[in-house]
C-alpha distance (Angstrom), angle and dihedral (degrees) to the residues before:
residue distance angle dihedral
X1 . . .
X2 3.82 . .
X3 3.98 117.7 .
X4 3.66 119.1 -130.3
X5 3.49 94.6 -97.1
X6 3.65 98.1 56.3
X7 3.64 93.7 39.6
X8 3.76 90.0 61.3
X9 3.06 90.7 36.9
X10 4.12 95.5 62.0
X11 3.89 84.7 40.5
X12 3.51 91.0 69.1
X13 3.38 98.1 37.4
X14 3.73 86.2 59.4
X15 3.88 100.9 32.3
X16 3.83 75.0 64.9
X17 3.41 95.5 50.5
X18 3.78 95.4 50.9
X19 4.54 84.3 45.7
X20 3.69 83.6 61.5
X21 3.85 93.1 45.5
X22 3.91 94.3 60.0
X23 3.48 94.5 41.9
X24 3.91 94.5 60.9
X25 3.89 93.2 30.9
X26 4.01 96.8 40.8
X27 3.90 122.3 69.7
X28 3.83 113.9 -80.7
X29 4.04 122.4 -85.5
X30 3.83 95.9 40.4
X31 4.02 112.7 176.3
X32 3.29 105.5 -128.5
X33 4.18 87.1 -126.8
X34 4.13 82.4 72.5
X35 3.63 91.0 33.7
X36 4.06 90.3 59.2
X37 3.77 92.6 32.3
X38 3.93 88.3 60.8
X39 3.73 95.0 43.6
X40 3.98 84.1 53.3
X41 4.06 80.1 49.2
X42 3.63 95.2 59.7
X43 3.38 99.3 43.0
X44 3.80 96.6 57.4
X45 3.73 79.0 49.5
X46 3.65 102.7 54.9
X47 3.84 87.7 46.0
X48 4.10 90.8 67.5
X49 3.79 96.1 47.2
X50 3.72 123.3 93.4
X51 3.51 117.0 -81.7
X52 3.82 99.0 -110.9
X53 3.77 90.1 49.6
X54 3.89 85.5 51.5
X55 3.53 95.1 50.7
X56 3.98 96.0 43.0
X57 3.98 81.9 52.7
X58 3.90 88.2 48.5
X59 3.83 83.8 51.8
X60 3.15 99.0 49.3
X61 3.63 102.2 48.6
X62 3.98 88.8 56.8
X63 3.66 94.4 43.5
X64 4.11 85.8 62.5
X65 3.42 98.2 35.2
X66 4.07 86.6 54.4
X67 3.51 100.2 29.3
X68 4.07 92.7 63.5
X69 3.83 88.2 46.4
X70 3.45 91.2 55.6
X71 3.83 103.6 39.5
X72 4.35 95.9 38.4
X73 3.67 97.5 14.5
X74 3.55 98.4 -107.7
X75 4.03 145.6 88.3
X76 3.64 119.8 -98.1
X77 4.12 79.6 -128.0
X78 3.65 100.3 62.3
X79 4.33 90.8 40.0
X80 3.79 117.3 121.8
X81 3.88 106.1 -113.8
X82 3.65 91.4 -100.7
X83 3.86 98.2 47.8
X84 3.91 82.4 47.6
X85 3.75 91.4 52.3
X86 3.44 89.6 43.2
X87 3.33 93.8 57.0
X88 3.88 99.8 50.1
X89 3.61 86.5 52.4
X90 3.66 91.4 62.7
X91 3.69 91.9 49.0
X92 4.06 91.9 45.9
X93 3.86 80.7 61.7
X94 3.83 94.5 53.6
X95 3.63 147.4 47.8
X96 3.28 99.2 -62.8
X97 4.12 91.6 62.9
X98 3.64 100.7 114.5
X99 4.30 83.8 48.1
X100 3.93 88.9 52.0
X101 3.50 89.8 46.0
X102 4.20 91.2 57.7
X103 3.56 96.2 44.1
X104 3.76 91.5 58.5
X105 3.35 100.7 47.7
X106 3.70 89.5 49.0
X107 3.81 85.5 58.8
X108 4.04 99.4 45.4
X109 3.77 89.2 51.7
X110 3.73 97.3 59.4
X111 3.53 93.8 31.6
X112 3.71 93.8 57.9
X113 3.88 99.1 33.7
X114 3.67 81.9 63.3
X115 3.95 105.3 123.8
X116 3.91 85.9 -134.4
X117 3.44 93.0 45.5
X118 3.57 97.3 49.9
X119 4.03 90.3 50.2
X120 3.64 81.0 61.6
X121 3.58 100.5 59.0
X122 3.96 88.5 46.7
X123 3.88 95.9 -101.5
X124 3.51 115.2 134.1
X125 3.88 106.7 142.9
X126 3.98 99.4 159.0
X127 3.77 97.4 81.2
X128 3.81 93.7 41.8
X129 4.23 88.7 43.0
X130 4.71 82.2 49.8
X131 4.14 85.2 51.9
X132 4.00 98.2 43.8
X133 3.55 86.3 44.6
X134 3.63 97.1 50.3
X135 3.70 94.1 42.1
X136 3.62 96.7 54.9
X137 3.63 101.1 52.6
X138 4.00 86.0 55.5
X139 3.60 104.7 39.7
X140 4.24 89.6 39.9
X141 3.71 109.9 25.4
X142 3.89 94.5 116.1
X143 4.03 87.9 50.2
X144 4.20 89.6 43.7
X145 3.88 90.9 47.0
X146 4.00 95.5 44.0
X147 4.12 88.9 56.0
X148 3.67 87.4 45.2
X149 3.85 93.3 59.1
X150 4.16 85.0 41.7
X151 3.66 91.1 64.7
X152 3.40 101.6 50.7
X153 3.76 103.4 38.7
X154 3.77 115.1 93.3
X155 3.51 120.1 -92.5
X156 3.93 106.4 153.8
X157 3.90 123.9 -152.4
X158 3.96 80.2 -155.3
X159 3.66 139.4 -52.9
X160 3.62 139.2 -94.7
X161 4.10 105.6 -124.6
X162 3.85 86.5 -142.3
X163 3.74 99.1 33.1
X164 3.79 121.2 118.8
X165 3.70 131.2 -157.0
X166 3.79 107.3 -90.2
X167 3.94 121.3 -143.4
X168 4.25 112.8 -105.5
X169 3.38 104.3 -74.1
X170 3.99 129.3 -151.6
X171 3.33 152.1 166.6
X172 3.74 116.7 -37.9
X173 4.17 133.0 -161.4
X174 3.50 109.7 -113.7
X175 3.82 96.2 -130.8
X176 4.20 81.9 66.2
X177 3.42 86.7 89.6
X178 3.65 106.7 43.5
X179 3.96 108.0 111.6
X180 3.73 120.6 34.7
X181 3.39 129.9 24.5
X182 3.42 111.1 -78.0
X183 4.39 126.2 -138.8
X184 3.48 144.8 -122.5
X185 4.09 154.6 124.5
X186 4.06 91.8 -113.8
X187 3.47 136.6 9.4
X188 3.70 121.5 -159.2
X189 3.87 129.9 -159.5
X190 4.26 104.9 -152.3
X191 3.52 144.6 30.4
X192 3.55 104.4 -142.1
X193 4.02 139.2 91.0
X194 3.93 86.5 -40.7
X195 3.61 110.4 36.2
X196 3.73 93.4 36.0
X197 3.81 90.0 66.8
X198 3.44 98.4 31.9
X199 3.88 89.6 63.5
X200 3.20 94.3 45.5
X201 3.90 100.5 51.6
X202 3.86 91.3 44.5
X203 3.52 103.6 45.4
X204 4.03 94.2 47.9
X205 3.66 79.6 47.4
X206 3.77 94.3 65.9
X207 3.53 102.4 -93.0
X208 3.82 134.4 136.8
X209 4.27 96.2 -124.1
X210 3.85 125.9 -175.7
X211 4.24 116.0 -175.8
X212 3.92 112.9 -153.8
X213 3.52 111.9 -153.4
X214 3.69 127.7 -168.6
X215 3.47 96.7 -160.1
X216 3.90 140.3 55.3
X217 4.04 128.8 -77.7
X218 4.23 108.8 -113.9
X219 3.69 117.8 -167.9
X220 3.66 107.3 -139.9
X221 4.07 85.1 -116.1
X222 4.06 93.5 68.6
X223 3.71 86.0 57.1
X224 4.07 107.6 117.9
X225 3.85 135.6 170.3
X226 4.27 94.3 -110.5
X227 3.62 111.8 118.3
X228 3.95 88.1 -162.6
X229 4.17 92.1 56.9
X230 3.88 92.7 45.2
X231 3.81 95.1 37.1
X232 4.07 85.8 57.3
X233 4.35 101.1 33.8
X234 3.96 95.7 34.5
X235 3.48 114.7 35.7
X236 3.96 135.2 53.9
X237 3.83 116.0 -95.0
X238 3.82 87.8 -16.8
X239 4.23 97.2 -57.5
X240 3.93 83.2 -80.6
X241 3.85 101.5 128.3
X242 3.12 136.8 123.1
X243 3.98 143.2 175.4
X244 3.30 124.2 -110.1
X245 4.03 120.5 -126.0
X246 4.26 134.3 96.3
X247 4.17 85.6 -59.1
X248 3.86 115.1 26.9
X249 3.79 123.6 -144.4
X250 3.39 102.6 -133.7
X251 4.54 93.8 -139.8
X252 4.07 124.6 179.7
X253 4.35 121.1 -176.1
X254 3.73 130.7 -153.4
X255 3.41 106.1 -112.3
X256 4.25 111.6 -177.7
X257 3.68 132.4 77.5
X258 4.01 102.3 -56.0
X259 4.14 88.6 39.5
X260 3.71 116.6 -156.3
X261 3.82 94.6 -5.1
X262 3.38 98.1 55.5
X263 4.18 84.1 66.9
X264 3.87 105.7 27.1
X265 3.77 119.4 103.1
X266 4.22 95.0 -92.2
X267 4.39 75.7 -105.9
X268 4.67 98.4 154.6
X269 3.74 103.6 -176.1
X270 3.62 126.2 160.8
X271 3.62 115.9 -133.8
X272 4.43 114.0 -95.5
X273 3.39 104.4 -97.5
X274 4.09 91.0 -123.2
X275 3.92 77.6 53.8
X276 3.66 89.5 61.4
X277 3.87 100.1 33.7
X278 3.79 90.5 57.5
X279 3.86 91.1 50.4
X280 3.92 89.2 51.1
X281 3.77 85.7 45.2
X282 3.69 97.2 57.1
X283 4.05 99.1 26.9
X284 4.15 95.6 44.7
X285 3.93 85.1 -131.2
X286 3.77 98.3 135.2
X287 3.85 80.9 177.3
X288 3.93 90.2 80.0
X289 3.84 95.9 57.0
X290 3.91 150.7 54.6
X291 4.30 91.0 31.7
X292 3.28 92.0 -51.8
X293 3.83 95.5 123.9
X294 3.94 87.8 44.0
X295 3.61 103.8 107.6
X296 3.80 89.0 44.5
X297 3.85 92.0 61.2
X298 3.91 92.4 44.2
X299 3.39 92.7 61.0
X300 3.66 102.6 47.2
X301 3.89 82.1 43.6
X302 3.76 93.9 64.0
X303 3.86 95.5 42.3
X304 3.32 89.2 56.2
X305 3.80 104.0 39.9
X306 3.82 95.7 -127.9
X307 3.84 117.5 176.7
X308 3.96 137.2 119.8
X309 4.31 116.9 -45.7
X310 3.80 105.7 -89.4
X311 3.92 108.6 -104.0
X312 4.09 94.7 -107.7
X313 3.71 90.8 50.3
X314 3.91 97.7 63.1
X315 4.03 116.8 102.9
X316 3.50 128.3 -143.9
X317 3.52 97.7 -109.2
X318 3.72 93.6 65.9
X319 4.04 87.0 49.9
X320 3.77 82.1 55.0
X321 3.50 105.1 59.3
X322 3.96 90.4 36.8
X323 3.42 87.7 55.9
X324 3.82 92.4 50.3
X325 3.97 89.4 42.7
X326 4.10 91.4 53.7
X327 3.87 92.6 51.3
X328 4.13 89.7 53.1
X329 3.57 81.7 38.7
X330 3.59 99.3 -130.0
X331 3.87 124.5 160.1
X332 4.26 115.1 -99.7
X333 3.13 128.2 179.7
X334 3.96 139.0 -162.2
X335 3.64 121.8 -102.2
X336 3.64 124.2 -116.6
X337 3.75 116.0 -137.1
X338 3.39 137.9 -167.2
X339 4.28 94.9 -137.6
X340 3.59 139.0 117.7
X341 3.25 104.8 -135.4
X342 4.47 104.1 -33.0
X343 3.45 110.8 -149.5
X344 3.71 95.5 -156.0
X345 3.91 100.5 -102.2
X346 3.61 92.3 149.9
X347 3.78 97.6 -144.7
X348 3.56 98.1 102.4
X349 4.05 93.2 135.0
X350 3.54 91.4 48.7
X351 3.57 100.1 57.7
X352 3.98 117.2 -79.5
X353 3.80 116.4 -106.8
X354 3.79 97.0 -158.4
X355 3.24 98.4 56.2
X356 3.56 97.5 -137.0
X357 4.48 94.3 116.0
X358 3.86 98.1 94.0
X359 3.58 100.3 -132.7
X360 3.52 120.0 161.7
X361 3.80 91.8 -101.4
X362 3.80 86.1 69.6
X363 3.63 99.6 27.9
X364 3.73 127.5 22.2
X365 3.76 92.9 27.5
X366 3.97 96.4 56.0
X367 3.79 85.2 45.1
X368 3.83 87.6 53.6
X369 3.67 96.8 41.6
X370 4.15 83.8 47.2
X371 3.67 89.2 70.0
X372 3.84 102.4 40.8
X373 4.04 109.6 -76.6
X374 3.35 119.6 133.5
X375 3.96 118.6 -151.8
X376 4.18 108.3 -147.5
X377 3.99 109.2 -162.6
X378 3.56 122.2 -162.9
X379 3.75 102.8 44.9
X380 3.58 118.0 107.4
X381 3.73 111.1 -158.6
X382 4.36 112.6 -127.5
X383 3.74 95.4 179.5
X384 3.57 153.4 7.4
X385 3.91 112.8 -128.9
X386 3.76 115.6 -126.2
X387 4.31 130.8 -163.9
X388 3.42 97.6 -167.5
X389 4.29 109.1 -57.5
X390 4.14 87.6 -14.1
X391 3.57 125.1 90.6
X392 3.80 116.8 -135.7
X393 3.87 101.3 -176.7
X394 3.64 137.9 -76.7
X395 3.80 146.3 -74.7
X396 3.52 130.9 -145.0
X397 3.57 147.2 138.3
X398 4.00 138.1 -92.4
X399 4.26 111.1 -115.8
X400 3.13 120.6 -137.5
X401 3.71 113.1 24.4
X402 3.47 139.5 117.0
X403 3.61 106.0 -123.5
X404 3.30 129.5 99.9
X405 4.14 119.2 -73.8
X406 4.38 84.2 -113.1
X407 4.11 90.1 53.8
X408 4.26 81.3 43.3
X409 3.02 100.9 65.5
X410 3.82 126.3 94.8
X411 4.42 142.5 -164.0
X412 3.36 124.2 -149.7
X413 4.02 114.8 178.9
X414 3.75 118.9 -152.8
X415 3.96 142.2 162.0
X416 3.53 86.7 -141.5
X417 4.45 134.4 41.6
X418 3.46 118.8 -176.7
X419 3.52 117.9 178.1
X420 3.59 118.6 -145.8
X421 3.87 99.8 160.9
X422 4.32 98.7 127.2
X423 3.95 136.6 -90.0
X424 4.09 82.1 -64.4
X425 3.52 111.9 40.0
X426 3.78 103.0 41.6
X427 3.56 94.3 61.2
X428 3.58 94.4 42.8
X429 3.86 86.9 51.9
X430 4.22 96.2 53.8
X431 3.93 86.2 50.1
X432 3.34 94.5 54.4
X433 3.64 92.8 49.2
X434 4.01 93.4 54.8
X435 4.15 85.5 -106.2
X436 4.02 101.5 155.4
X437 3.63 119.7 -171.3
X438 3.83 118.6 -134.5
X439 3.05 86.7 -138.1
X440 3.82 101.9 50.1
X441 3.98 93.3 -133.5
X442 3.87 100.5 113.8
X443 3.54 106.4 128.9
X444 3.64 97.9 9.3
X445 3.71 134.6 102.6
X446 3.81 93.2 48.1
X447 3.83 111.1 175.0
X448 3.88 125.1 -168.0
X449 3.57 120.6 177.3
X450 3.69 98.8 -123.4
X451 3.54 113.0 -141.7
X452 3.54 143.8 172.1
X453 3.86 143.8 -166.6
X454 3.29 144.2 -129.0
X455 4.24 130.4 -166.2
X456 3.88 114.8 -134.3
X457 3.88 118.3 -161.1
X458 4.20 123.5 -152.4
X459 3.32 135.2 -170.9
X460 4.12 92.0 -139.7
X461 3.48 117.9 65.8
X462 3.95 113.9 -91.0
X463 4.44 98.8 173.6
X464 3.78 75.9 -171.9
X465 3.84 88.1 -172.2
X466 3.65 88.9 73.0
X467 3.91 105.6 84.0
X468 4.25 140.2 40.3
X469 4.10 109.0 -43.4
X470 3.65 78.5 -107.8
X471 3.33 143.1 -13.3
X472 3.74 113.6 177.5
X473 3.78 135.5 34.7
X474 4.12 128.3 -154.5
X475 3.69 105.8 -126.6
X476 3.81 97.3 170.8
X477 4.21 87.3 112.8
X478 3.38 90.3 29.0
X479 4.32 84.3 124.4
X480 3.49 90.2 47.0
X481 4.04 87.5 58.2
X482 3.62 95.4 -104.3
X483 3.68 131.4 124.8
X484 4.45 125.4 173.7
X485 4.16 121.4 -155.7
X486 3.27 131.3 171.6
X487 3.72 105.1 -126.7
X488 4.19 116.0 173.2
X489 3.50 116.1 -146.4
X490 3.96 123.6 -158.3
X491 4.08 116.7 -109.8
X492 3.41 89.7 -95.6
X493 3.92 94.8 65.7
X494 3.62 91.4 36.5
X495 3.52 101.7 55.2
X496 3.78 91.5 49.9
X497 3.88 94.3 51.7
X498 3.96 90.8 52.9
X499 3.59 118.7 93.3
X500 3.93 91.8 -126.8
X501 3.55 144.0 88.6
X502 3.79 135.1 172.4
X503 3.69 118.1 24.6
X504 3.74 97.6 -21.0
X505 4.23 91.1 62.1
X506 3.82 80.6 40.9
X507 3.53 94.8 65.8
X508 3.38 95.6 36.8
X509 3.99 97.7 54.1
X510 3.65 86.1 55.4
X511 3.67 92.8 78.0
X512 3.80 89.5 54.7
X513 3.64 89.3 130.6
X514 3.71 94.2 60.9
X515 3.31 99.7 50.3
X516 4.01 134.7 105.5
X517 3.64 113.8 -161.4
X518 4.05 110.6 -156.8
X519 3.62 129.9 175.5
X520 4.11 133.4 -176.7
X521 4.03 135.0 -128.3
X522 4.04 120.3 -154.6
X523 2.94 120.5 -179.9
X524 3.49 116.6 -124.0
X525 3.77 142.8 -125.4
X526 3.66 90.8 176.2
X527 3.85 113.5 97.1
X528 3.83 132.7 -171.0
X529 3.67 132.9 -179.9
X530 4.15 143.5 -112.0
X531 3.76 121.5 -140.8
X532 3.73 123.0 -172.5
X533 4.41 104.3 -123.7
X534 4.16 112.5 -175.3
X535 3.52 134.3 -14.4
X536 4.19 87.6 -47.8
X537 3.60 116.1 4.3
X538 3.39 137.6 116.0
X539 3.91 134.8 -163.2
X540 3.94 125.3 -176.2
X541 3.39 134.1 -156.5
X542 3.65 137.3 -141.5
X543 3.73 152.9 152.8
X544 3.46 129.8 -171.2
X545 4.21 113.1 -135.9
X546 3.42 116.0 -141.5
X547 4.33 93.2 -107.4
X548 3.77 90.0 63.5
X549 3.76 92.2 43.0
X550 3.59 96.4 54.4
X551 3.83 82.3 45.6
X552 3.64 93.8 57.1
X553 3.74 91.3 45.4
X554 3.87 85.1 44.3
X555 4.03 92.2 56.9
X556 4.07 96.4 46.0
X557 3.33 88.4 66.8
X558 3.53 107.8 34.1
X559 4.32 75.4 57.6
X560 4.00 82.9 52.4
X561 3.69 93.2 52.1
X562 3.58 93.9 51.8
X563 3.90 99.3 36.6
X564 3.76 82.5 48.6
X565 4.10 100.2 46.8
X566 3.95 83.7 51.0
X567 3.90 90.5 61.9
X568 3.38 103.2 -93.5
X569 4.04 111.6 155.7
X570 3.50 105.8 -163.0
X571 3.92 125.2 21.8
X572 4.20 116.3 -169.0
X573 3.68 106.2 -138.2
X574 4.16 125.6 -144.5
X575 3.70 105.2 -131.7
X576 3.94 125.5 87.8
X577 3.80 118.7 -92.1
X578 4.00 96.4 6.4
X579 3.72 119.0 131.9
X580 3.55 124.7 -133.1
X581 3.75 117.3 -82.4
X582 4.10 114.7 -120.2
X583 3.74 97.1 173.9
X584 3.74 157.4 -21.7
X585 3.92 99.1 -62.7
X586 4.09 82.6 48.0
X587 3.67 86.7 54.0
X588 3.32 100.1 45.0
X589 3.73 87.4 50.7
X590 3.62 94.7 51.8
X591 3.72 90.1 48.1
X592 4.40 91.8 62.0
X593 3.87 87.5 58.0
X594 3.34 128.4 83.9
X595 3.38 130.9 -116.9
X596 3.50 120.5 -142.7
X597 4.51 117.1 -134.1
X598 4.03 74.8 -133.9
X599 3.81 95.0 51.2
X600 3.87 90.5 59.5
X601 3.58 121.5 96.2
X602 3.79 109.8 -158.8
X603 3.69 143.9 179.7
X604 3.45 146.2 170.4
X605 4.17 154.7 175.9
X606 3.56 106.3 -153.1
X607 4.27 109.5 83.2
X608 3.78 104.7 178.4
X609 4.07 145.2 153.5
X610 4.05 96.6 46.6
X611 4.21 92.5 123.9
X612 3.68 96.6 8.7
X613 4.26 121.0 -179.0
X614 3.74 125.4 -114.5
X615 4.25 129.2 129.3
X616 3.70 97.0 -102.0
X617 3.66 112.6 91.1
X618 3.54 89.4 -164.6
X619 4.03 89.1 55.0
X620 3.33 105.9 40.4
X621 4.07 138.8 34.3
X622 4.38 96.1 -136.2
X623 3.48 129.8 33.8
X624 3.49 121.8 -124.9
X625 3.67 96.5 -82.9
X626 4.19 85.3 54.4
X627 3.89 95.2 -113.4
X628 3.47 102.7 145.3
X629 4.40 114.1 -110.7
X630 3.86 115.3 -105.2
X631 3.38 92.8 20.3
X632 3.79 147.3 98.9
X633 3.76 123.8 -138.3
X634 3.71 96.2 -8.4
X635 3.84 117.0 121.5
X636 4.16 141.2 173.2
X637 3.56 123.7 -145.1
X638 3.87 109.8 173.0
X639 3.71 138.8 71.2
X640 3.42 95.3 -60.0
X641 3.86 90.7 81.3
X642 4.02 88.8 66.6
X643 3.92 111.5 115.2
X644 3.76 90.7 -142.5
X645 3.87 135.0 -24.2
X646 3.73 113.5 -41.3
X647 3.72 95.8 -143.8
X648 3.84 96.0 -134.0
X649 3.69 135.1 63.2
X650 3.74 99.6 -66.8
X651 3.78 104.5 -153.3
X652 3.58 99.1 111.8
X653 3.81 95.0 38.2
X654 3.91 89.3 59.8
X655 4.11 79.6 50.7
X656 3.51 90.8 55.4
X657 3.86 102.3 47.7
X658 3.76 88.5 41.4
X659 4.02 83.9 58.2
X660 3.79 90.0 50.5
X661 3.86 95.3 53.0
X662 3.45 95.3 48.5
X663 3.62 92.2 49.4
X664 3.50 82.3 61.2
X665 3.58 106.3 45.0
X666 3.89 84.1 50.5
X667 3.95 84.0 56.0
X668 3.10 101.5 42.1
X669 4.07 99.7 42.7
């Protein structure tokens, strides 16, 4: 246990550490105001990552501060900016690469989510966000106020014969239920796509419904444009995971009241119908195919007000990449959104501050709370309890308090679990509880849509964070598993997925304006696996086969070609040790090389497969309806039903399944 003292003592020591980080990895002729603001940056940011990423970081950071002492005579804090450069050169070139490599994008993200900095680079979204906000609540206030009424008025899937009209529910302090056990008809673990719907559908049903949240309630007002604040309130250990394998997927979950949709892009697609006839195929659900999940889809469609982006909201990045699309002549189509009336904030995966994204934190959840649920945040679920094959409830402890982990720690009784927790968590969850699949499958099958980036430079201005997250999607390879978007990132993401630093990223972050920042989505035939490690962690697992890296490889630069045939003049590649592409030739250059599974760097937000649906018990871990195999009064409602990767943004898929398992828990009840 370190003393006061001591502790501030190594805080300086490594406060200085960090000083001497920016000044080698920012641009020259730092003030050393920005220099300490940025340090201050990254250490709010290392506070929100997991713990072992924290204390790798911590490692790290002594390791280089020591290691130059020992090998020059001298701390990496008291280096000249060159020596220090110098010196992280060398280690770029060595082992410690991959440690290098984390250290400096820890410093471009503060540095460039600076408010100051971000002025400099010409983005200023909060004044633009104030008059989209403003003008949409007095140009649309009838249309805002009529879905308002929609989502509370009743409009039951079906009833419960026994149910009873509950009193309005709401949301509840976590330390409420600290003490006795606490009561109800169903308990459900998650806010998100799942749980948002499955409260809803059950409690207008007639049923006594409590919603477990591990994260925090956010009222749309707290919503701002800093990738730092959202990064660290709205998103699991800071939305800087990754899986572990011979190419990570870089991975980050929504973790708040409102889950995953409260930080996707507002994208409501229903899954391809080939999608859905191979999953019936290889499942036996005939439930999943030929229409039959129709009516589903509808009605989370009209809850959520999903249609086309209104014409003002659309950016000039998506006209971009249309444009580039029409000349090749491949097939786009318009998103479908779940939005009333988007003004175009572009900050949909930080939370949006209109209000006008339908996540469940403005939609379902209301809806739910309308007909007596009440949504509890701060209480992370540990376990599911069991009496012999039936589940009972759950157990779990309050976040964020002082007391003691014994005085923590939560009951909540129910007839009914459903676990709505993500693609990650869920799985994690049943393994702690001693849950074992028949079939052995828990936890494996996890697909990811691997996906990568590239950064397109134009002459003409582009202020790509002016317009809908995205509003259009390629679909010409859409068969081959491939899908193209848009998608613009703030500086702060940008910078860090450049391969520059100093000067050279600098310069290139000047031209912020003119760039269009695109990424890909395959979908996958690779699968990994999650296993529950400790009281709360989780690890995944996943390699990449050589089909859907060549795919990946295949859809940067189809993105190239496009960006490219629009009139982009420079287009920032994803693989190690490529140059930037200024043309066709370069292209077609780039295209004779190959590119390495290792060389990719890929990410992703859509986890799904881990418990996935079908009528075999031996095949699959639910049953069609999501009730979990082996098991009595335990259910799944989230992406972890899918029976592989659904190939499109799955939002409103989870949405529909969720709607089909509480149809029948209603029917079944």
């Amino acid at each position: 246990m370190m003393d006061g003292g001591f502790r501030r003592g190594y805080e300086g020591r490594r406060r200085a550490t960090f000083a001497a980080l920016v000044r080698a990895v920012g641009p020259q002729g730092l003030t050393e105001e920005l220099v300490e603001a940025t340090v201050d940056e990254i250490v709010a940011i290392l506070a929100v990552l997991a713990p072992m990423t924290q204390r790798v970081v911590r490692g790290l950071t002594a390791t280089l501060e020591s290691g130059t002492r020992f090998f020059g005579g001298s701390p990496f804090s008291s280096l000249h900016r060159d020596e220090a450069r110098a010196a992280l050169a060398k280690w770029d070139r060595g082992p410690l690469r991959l440690g290098t490599r984390l250290l400096r994008d820890v410093v471009v993200v503060a540095h460039y989510d600076l408010p100051s900095v971000r002025e400099s680079v010409g983005y200023v979204p909060d004044p633009f966000i104030a008059a989209k906000k403003a003008e949409r609540l007095e140009r649309w206030s009838n249309d805002i106020a009529a879905h308002q009424a929609l989502l509370v008025a009743p409009a039951p899937l079906r009833l419960v014969e026994a149910g009873a009209k509950q009193p309005r529910g709401s949301v509840r302090p976590g330390h409420q239920l600290l003490g006795a056990p606490t009561e109800c008809d169903v308990v459900i673990v998650g806010s998100g796509a799942g749980g948002g719907v499955m409260a809803a559908e059950l409690a207008e049903a007639g049923l006594s419904v409590m919603v477990l949240e591990e994260g925090e309630y956010h009222a749309t007002e707290s919503f701002t444009s800093s990738t730092t604040g959202a990064l660290g309130s709205l998103y699991r250990e800071g939305g800087a995971m990754s899986t572990l394998g011979r190419t990570p997927v870089g991975y980050a979950e929504g973790r708040c009241v409102g889950g995953g949709t409260v930080v996707n892009g507002g994208m409501a697609f229903r899954a391809p119908d080939r999608v859905l006839k191979g999953w019936s195929g290889v499942s036996g659900d005939r439930g999943l195919s030929d229409g039959r999940l129709d009516d589903a889809y509808a009605r989370v469609e009209r809850f959520l007000s999903v249609g086309p982006p209104d014409p003002g909201s659309v950016g000039r990045d998506q006209d971009l990449l249309r444009l580039g699309a029409d000349r090749l002549g491949w097939r786009v189509v318009d998103d479908q959104r779940n939005h009333v009336h988007c003004g175009g904030c572009n900050v949909c995966t930080w939370g949006c501050p209109t209000g006008a994204k339908q996540s469940t934190l403005v939609s379902y959840l209301p809806r739910a709370m309308s007909f007596g649920a009440t949504i509890w945040p701060g209480c992370r679920v540990d376990r599911i309890l069991m009496k012999g094959k039936r589940a009972v409830g759950v157990q779990g402890r309050v976040l964020g308090r002082e007391n003691t982990e014994s005085k923590n720690t939560f009951e909540v009784r129910a007839k009914r679990v459903v676990l709505c927790a993500g693609a990650l968590q869920t799985p994690a969850m049943l393994q702690r509880s001693g849950i074992q699949s028949p079939s052995g499958q828990l936890g494996r099958n996890l697909a990811v849509h691997p996906g990568s980036a590239v950064v397109a430079m134009f002459d003409e201005p582009v202020n790509g964070w002016r317009g809908a997250h995205q509003s259009l999607q390629v679909r010409e390879f859409e068969d081959e598993g491939i899908v193209l978007a848009a998608v613009n990132l703030p500086p702060a993401l940008v910078a860090r997925a450049l391969p520059f630093d100093g000067e050279e990223l600098a310069k290139v972050m000047s031209g912020y304006n003119h760039m269009v920042t695109a990424g890909t989505l395959v979908e996958d035939t690779s699968t990994g696996r999650v296993r529950a490690v400790g009281a709360t962690g989780v690890v995944p697992t996943y390699r990449l086969n050589e089909r859907d890296a060549e795919r990946v490889t295949r859809s940067i630069f189809l993105l190239s070609e496009a960006l490219l045939t629009a009139g982009a003049h420079t287009v920032f590649l994803p693989f190690g040790g490529r140059g930037p592409l200024h043309d066709g030739d370069g292209l077609r250059q780039a295209r004779a090389i190959p590119v390495k599974a290792t060389d990719l760097a890929l990410a992703t937000v859509h986890l799904m497969g881990t418990a996935r649906i079908g009528t075999d018990p031996l095949w699959a871990v639910c049953d069609p309806s999501g009730s979990v195999y082996d098991t009595v009064g335990l259910s799944v409602a989230d992406a972890s039903l899918f029976p592989a990767a659904v190939g499109v943004n799955p939002m409103l898929t989870i949405m529909a399944l969720s709607t089909r398992a509480a149809g029948g828990i209603i029917d079944s009840w």
